[in-house]
C-alpha positions in Angstrom: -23.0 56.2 45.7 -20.7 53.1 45.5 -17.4 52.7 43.6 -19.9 50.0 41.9 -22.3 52.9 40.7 -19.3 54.7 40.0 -18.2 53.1 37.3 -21.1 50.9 36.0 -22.7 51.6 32.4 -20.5 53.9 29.8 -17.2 54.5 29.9 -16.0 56.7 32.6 -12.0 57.6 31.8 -13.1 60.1 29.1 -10.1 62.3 29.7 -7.3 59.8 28.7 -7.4 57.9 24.9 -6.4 54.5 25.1 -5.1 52.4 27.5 -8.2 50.3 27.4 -6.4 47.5 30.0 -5.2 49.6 32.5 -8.6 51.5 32.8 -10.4 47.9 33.4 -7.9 47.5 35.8 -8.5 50.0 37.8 -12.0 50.1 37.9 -11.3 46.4 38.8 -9.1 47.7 42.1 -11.3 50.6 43.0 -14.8 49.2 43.4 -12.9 46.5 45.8 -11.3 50.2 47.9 -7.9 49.0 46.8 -4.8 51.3 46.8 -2.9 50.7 43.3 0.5 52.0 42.5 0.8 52.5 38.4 4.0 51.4 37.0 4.8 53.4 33.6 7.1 55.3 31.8 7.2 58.8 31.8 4.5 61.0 29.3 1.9 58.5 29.3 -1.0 59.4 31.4 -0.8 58.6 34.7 -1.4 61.6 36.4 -4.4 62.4 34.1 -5.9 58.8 34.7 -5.8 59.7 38.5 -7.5 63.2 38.4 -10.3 61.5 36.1 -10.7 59.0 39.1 -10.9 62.3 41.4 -13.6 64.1 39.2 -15.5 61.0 39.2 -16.3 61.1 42.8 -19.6 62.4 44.2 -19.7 66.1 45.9 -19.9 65.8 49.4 -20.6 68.2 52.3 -17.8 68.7 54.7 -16.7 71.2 57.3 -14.9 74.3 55.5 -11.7 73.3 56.4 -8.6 72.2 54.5 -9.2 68.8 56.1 -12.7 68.0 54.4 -13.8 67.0 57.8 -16.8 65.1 58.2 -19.4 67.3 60.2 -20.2 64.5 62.2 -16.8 63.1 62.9 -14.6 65.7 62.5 -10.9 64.9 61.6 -8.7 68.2 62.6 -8.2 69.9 66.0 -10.2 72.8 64.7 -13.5 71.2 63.9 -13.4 69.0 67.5 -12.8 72.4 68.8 -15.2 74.8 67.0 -18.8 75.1 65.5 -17.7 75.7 61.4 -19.7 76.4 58.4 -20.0 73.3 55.9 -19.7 73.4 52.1 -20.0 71.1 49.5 -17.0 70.0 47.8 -16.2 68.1 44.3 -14.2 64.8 43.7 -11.6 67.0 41.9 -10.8 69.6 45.1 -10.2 66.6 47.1 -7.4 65.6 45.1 -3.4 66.1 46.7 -0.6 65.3 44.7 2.4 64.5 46.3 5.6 64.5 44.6 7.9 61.9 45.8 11.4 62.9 46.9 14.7 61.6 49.2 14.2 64.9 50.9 10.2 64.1 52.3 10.1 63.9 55.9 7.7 62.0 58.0 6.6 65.5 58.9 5.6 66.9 55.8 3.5 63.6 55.3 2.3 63.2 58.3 2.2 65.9 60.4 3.9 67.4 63.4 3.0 68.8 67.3 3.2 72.1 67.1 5.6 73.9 70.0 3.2 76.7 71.0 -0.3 74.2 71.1 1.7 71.9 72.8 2.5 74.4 75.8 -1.6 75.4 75.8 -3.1 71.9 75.4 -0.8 69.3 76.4 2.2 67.6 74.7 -0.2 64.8 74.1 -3.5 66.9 73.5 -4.7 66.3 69.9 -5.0 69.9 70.3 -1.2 69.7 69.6 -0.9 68.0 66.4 -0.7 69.5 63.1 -2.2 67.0 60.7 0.1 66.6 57.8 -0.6 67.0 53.9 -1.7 62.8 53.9 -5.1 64.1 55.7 -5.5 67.0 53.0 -6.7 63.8 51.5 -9.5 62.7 53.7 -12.5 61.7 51.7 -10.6 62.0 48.1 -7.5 60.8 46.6 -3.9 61.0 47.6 -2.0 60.8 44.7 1.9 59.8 44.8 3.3 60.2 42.4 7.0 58.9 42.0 6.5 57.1 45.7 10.0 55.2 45.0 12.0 57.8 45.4 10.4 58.6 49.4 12.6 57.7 51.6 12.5 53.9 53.9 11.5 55.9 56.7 8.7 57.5 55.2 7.4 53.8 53.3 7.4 52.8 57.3 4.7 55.8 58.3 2.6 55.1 55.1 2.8 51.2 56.3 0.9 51.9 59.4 -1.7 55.1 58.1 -2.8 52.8 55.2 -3.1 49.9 57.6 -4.2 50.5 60.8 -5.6 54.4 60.0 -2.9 55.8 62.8 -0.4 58.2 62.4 2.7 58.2 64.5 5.2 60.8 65.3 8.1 59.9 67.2 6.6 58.2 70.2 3.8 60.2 69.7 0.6 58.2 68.2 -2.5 60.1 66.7 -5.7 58.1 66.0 -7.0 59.8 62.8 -8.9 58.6 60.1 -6.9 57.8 57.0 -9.8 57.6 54.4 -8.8 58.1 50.8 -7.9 56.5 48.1 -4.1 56.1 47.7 -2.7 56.0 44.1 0.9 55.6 43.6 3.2 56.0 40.7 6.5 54.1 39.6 8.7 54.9 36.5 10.5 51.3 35.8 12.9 52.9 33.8 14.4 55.0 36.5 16.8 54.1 39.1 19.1 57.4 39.7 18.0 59.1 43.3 15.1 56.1 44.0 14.6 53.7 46.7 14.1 49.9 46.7 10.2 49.6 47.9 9.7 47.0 50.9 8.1 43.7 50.3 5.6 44.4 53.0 5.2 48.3 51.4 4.3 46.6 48.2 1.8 44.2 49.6 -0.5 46.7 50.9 -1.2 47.5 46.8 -2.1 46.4 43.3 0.2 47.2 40.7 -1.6 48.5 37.1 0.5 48.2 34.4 -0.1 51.4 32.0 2.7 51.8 28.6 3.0 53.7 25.1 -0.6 53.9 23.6 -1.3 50.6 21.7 -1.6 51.8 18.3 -0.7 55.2 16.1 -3.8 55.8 15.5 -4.2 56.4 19.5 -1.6 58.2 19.7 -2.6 60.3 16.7 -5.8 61.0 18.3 -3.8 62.0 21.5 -1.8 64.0 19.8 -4.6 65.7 18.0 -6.9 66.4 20.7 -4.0 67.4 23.8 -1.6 69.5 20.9 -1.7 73.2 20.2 -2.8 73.6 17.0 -1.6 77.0 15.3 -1.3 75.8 11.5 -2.0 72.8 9.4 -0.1 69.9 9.9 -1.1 67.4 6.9 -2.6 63.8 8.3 0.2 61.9 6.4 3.1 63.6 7.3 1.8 63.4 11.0 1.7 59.6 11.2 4.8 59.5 9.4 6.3 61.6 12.5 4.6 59.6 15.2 6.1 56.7 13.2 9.0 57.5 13.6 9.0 57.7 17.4 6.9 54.7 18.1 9.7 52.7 16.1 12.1 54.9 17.8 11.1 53.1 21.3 11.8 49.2 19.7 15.1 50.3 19.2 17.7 48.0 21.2 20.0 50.9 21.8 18.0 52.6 24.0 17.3 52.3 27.5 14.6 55.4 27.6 12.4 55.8 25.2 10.5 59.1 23.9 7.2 59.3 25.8 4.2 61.1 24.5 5.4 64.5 24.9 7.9 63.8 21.9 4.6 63.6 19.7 3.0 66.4 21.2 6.5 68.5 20.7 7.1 67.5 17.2 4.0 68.5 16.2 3.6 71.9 17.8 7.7 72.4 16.8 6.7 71.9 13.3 3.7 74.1 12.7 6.3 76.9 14.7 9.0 76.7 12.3 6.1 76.7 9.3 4.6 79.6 10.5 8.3 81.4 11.3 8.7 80.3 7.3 5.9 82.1 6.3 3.3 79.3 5.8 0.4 78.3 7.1 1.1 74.4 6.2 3.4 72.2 7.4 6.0 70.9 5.3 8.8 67.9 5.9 11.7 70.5 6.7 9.6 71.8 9.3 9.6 68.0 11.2 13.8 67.8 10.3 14.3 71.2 12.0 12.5 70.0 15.3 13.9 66.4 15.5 16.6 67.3 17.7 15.5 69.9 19.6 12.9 67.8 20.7 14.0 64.3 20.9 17.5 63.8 21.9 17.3 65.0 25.5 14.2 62.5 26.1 15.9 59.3 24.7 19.5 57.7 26.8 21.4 55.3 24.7 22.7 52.1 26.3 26.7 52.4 27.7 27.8 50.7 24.6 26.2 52.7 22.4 27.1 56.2 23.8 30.8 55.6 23.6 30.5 55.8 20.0 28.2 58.7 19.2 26.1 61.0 21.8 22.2 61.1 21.4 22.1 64.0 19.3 24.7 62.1 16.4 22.0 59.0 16.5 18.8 61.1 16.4 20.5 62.5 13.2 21.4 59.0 11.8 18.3 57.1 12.8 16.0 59.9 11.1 18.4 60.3 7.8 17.6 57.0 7.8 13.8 56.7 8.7 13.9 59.4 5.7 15.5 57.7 3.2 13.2 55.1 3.6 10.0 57.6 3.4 10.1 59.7 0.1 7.1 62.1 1.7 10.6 62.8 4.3 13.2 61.8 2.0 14.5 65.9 1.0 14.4 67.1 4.8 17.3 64.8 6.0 19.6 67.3 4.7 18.1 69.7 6.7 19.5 68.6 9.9 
């Protein structure tokens, strides 16, 4: 099956509600065997949008081994070295996450010659070399996710595995396969403990743009469907809430914005304090208790801003506010 089978006829991306652009994008990049790097905030599906490209890919049969060798071209020392069993193995087991981080070593990407194989084989034996967690990947997807914050050293290494398909340690070079599908992910927003991506790094990729969803009913349905529901949570005064954040990310004082998971945590926050109340519905106080609990940590007001009052101080004022302005609210700003 081709990536042009793959996603031809209805709508593949089942698993994440929205984000109708990005989705066409990617499709766009994939059939073509592009790597893509998404660039989003945090809370907005990224990781989910990847793992629905990994359960979209056919079973295969490969040789039971981390590596998902290819019976007839085996990838790790092992296989060349042994008869093994094959087994088939879905899109969704062939998907790595790696977590980016200043502390990632070539190494732990890459792989490494191992002391005691080296001695056996031959420093330069392929019997030597430990294939890294890169070519857990082979034959799925290799999903990085916060790759700006790897280290220069480690952009270099990806630069020639995504490239030319090598892998080199040290002086050491290793002719392996690199066959998956690389997805990347970039928070715009962040800067503290991240690294400037190369021009020639970020040539080797598309960039898909992916942001809040695109209307409140989206995000109501999000909410709705990915929330746990314990008691009743009346339809108006849930728009209302998700109001309330979506306007809360327009606001020019802010420099991060609530994500997602605010919606998600106001609503489950809500129906807990209803339920610790006695009730099995939720009322406006229950929202005002939650507000912030839930929101002030995930919002960062600009310099200017935070000399004058701390996050939890504007929460409080920009909700007394957003209340007085919403009778359905209006009596749980005193609740604060």
């Amino acid at each position: 099956m081709t990536m042009i089978d793959l996603f031809s006829g209805e709508e593949k991306f089942k698993d994440i509600i929205g984000q109708f652009s990005a989705k066409e994008q990617l499709k766009s990049a994939l059939i073509m065997n592009r790597h893509v790097i998404i660039l989003g905030p945090p809370g907005i599906g990224k990781t989910t949008i990847a793992k629905n490209i990994a359960k979209l890919l056919p079973s295969i049969t490969a040789n039971d081994c981390e590596y998902n060798c290819d019976p007839n071209n085996p990838l790790c020392p092992k296989c060349r070295n042994n008869k093994i069993k094959t087994k088939k193995i879905n899109g969704l087991n062939r998907f790595i996450r790696i977590q980016g981080s200043p502390d990632l070593t070539v190494e732990d990407l890459i792989g490494d010659i191992d002391p005691g194989q080296a001695l056996k084989y031959g420093a330069m034996s392929l019997e030597a070399f430990t294939p890294g967690k890169i070519f857990k990947a082979n034959n799925g997807i290799l999903f990085f996710d916060e790759v700006n914050r790897c280290p220069e050293k480690l952009q270099n290494a990806l630069l020639q595995v995504l490239e030319e398909g090598k892998a080199t340690i040290g002086s050491y070079t290793v002719d392996l396969p690199a066959n998956f599908i690389f997805i990347g992910t970039m928070n715009p927003q962040e800067t503290a403990a991240t690294e400037k991506l190369s021009d020639v790094f970020l040539d080797r990729f598309d960039i898909v743009h992916m942001s809040y969803p695109e209307k409140l009913l989206i995000e109501k349905e999000i909410v709705l469907s990915k929330g746990i529901k314990k008691s009743e949570f009346p339809f108006n005064l849930l728009e209302i809430t998700i109001d309330f954040i979506r306007i809360l990310r327009e606001n020019k004082d802010l420099i991060r914005k609530p994500s997602v998971r605010a919606s998600l945590g106001l609503y489950e926050r809500a129906q807990a304090n209803a339920i610790l109340s006695g009730r099995k519905k939720v009322n406006a106080e229950d929202i005002a208790k939650s507000v912030v609990s839930v929101l002030s940590h995930r919002i960062e007001l600009k310099p200017s801003v935070k000399y004058l009052q701390n996050e939890e101080e504007f929460i409080e004022q920009e909700f007394k506010k957003y209340c007085s302005e919403h009778e359905e609210l209006e009596t749980s700003g005193d609740c604060l």
